[in-house]
C-alpha positions in Angstrom: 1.9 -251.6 21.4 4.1 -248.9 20.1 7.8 -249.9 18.9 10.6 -247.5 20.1 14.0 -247.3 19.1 16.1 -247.9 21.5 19.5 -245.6 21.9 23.0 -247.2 22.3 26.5 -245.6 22.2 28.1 -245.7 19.5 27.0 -244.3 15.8 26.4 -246.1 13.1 29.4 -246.2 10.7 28.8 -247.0 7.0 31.1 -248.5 4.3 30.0 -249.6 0.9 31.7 -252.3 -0.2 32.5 -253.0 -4.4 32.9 -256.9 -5.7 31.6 -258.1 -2.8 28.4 -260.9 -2.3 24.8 -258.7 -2.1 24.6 -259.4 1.6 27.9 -257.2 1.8 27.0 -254.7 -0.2 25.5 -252.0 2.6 26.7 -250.7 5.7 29.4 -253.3 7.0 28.8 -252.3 11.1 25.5 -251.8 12.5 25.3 -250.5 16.3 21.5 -249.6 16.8 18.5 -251.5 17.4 14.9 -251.1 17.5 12.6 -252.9 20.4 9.9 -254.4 19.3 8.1 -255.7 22.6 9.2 -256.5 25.7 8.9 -260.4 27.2 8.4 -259.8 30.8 8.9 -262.8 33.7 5.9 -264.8 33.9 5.2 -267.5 36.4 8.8 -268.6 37.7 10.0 -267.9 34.3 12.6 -265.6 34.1 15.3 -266.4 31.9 15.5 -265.3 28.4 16.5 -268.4 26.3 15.9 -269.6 22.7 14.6 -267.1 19.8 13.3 -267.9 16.1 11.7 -265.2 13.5 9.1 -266.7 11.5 7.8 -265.0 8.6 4.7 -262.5 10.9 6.1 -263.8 14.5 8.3 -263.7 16.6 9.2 -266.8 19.1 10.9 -266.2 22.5 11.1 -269.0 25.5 11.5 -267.8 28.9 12.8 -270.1 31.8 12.9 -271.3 35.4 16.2 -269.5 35.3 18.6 -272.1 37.5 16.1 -275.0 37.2 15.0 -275.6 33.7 12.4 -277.4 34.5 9.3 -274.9 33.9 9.3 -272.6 30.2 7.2 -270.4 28.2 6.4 -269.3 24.7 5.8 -266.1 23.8 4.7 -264.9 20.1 5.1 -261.7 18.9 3.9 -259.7 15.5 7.0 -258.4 14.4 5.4 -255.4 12.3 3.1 -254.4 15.6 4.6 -255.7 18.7 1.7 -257.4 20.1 2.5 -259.8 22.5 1.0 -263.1 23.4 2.3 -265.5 25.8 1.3 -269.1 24.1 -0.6 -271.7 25.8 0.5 -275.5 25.7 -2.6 -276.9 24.6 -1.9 -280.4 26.5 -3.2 -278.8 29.8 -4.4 -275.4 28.8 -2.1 -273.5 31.2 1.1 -271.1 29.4 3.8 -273.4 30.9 5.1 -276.5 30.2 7.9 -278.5 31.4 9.2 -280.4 28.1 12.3 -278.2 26.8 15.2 -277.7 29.9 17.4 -274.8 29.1 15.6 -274.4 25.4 18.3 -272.5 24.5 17.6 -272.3 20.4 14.4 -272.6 18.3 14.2 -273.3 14.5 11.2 -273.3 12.6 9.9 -276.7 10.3 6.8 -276.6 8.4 5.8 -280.5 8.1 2.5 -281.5 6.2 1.4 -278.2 5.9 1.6 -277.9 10.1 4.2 -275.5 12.2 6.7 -276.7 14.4 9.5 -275.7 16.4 12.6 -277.7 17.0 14.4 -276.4 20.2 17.6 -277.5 22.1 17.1 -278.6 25.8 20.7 -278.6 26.4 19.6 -281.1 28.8 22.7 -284.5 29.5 19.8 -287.4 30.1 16.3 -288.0 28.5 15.7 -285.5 24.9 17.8 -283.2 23.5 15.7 -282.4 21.2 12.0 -281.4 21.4 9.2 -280.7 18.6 6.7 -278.7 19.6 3.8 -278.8 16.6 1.6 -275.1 16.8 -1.2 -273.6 15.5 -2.1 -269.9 16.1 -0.9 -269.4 19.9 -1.3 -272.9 21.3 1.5 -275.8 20.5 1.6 -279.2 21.5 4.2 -281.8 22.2 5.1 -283.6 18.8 8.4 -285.2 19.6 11.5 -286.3 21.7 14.5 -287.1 20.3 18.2 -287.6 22.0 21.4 -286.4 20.4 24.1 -288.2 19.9 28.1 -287.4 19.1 30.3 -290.5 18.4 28.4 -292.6 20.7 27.6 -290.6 23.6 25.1 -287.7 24.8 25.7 -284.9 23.1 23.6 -281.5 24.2 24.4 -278.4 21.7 23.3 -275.2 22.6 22.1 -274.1 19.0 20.1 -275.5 16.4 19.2 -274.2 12.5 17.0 -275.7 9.8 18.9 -276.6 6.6 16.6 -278.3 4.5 13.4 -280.0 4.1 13.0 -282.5 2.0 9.9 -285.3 1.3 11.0 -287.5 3.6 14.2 -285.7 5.9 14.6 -282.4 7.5 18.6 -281.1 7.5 20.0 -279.1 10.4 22.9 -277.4 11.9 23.7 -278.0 15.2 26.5 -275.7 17.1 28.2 -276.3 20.6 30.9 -274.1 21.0 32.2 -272.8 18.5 31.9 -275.9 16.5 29.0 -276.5 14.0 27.5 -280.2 13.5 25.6 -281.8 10.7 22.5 -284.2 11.9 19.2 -284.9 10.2 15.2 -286.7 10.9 13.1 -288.3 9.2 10.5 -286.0 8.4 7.6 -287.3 10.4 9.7 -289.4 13.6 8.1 -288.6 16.5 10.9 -290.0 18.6 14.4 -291.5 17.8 18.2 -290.5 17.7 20.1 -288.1 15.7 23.7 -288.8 15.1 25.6 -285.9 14.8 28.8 -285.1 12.4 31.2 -282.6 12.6 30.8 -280.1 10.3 33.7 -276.9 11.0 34.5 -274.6 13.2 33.9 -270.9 14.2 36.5 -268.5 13.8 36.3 -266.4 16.9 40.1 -265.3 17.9 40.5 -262.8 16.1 37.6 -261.7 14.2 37.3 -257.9 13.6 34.3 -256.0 14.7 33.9 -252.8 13.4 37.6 -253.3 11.5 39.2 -253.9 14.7 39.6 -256.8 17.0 38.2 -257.4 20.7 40.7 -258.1 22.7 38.8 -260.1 24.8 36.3 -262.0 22.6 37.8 -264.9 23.5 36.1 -264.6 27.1 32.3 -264.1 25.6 29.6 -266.5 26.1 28.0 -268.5 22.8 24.6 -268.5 22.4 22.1 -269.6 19.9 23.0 -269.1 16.1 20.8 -268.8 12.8 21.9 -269.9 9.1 20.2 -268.3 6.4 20.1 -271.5 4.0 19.2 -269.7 0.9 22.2 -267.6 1.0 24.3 -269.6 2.5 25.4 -267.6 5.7 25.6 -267.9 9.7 25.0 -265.3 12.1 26.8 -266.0 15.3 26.4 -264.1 18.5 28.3 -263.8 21.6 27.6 -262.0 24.6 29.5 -260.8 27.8 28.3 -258.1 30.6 26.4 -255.2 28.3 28.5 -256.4 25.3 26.9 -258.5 22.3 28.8 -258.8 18.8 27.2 -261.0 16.2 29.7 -262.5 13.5 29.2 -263.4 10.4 30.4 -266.3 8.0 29.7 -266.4 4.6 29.8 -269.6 1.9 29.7 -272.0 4.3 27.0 -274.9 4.1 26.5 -278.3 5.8 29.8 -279.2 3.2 32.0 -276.9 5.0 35.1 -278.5 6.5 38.0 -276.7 8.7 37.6 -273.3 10.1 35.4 -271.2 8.7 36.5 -267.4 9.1 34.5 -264.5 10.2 33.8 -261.7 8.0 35.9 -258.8 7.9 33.4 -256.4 6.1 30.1 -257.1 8.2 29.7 -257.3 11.7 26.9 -255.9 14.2 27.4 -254.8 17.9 25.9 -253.5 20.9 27.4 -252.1 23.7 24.7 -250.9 26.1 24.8 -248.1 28.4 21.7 -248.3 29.9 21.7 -251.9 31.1 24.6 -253.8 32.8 23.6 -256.7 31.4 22.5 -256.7 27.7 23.0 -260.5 26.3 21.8 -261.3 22.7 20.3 -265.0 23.3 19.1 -265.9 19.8 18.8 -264.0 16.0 16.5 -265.0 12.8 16.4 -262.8 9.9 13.3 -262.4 8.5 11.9 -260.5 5.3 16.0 -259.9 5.3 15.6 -258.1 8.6 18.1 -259.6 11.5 15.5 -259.6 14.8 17.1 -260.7 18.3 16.4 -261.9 21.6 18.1 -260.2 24.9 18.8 -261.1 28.7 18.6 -257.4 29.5 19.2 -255.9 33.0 20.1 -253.1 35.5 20.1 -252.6 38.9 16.1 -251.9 39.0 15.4 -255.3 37.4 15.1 -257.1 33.7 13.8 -256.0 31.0 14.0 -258.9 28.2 12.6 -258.3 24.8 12.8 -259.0 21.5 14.1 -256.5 18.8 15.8 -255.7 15.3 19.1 -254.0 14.2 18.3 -250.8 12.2 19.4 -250.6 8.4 20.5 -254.1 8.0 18.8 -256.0 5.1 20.0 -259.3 4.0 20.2 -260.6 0.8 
C-alpha cells in the first residue's frame, strides 16, 4: 500500500526556539500530515475510536457507532501501510463485543506478552479491558471497573506510566482532568481507584501563537503521555477542526493546572472533509501518528496517519 501525503490549508510555519527543552527545539506549529492507511467500516463497525502506536504497528478500534456493543482491531505497519484487521482468537471471527465505546488504547508488555489496556467508557460492568495479543490475534485477558471516590468512574483516555515487577502506573483523563490509578501487574480482574492528578489548561491556549476563540466548544478525545520525557499530547476536535496541545513537565506528581505550551502546538483544519476528528495520538520512534473520524458528503474515510516534520525528543 502506498502512503500519500495528504494536503491541508494552511502552510507550515517554522520557529526555532533557543533555551528551550529538546522537544521544543524545531518547528513550534505543524499543519500537514501524511496518511498512512485507511481503516474502512467493517461489519457494523463504523466508528473510529481508540488509537495506540507501538513500536512497527499501528492500533485502531472501530465501533458499532451508537451501540457500542460490537468493535474491531485493526493493525497497521507504520513504515508500509499494510493493513490487517485482527481477529479475536476466542471465536475466530474479527469482532468482539468486550470494550463499549473503546475510546483509548495503551500499550503494556507483561511477561514478555503484548497487551492493550483500552477505556470502554461504559457506566456498569468494566471500565477497563486487557486484551493480551500476539501477531494479529488477541484475546481477552482482563476486566476491571474504575472507581473515583467511591463511585463508577468511566474516563475517556488512558496512558501507560510505568511498569514495574509487580504494578503497571497509568494516567487516566476525563475531561480535561488527568487521574492517577494503578494494577497489579498480573490481576486479571479487580478495581482501580482513581486520584486526581491536575488539570488541562484548555481556555486560552495559543495555537499557532494565537488563541481559538472557540476551543472552549471542542470535543476531548483520547490523550498519550510520553513518560520518558515527561510530556502529554492532548487533542481536541470539532467539525473539520483538530488542535493537539501540549504540556510539558508534568508527571503523575503534577498538581493544579498544568498549562499548555505556547511554543509547540499542531493543527489541522481540513478542507476536503467536513468532518476531520483526531480520535487518538502515540508518538513513536519520536514520530506523532494519529487516528481520524473523517468524512464528507460522499461518505468516511477513517485512517490512521502522522504529522510531517515533527520529531520528539
Amino acid at each position: 500500500m502506498l502512503i500519500s501525503r495528504a494536503a491541508v490549508v494552511c502552510g507550515l510555519a517554522a520557529a526555532m526556539v533557543t533555551g528551550a527543552p529538546a522537544v521544543a527545539a524545531q518547528a513550534a506549529y505543524y499543519n500537514t500530515y501524511t496518511d498512512i492507511a485507511s481503516t474502512p467500516d467493517t461489519s457494523c463497525c463504523t466508528g473510529a475510536q481508540g488509537f495506540a502506536a507501538g513500536s512497527t504497528y499501528l492500533y485502531s478500534i472501530k465501533n458499532h457507532t451508537n451501540y457500542d456493543d460490537t468493535a474491531v482491531i485493526y493493525r497497521i505497519n507504520k513504515n508500509t501501510g499494510e493493513r490487517v484487521l485482527m481477529t479475536n482468537g476466542t471465536d475466530s471471527t474479527s469482532t468482539n463485543t468486550w470494550l463499549g465505546h473503546g475510546n483509548d488504547i495503551t500499550i503494556v508488555d507483561i511477561d514478555g506478552q503484548h497487551h492493550m489496556f483500552i477505556v470502554t467508557m461504559e457506566a456498569s460492568g468494566a471500565q477497563l479491558v486487557r486484551l493480551r495479543y500476539d501477531g494479529t490475534t488477541y484475546y481477552h485477558a482482563g476486566s476491571y471497573q474504575l472507581r473515583l471516590n467511591g463511585a463508577v468512574a468511566a474516563p475517556s483516555g488512558i496512558s501507560r506510566v510505568s511498569v514495574s515487577g509487580t504494578t503497571i502506573t497509568f494516567m487516566f483523563k476525563s475531561g480535561r482532568t488527568v487521574y492517577n490509578g494503578s494494577l497489579p501487574l498480573r490481576a486479571s480482574s479487580g478495581t482501580i481507584d482513581l486520584n486526581k492528578a491536575f488539570d488541562l489548561q484548555v481556555d486560552g491556549a495559543l495555537v499557532n501563537g494565537a488563541t481559538v476563540p472557540d476551543l472552549a466548544t471542542f470535543a476531548n478525545q483520547g490523550f498519550y503521555y510520553d513518560a520518558a520525557n515527561q510530556v502529554l499530547y492532548n487533542p481536541l476536535t470539532k467539525e473539520n477542526r483538530s488542535i493537539v496541545l501540549v504540556y510539558r513537565n508534568v508527571s503523575p506528581a503534577t498538581t493544579g493546572t498544568a498549562p499548555a505550551a505556547t511554543d509547540l502546538s499542531f493543527r489541522i483544519t481540513s478542507s476536503k472533509y467536513s468532518t476531520f476528528e483526531i480520535e487518538g495520538v502515540g508518538i513513536s520512534d519520536g514520530k506523532l501518528y494519529f487516528s481520524t473520524n473523517r468524512a464528507n458528503a460522499d461518505g468516511g474515510y477513517d485512517g490512521v496517519h502522522s504529522f510531517d516534520g515533527y520529531v520528539a525528543g
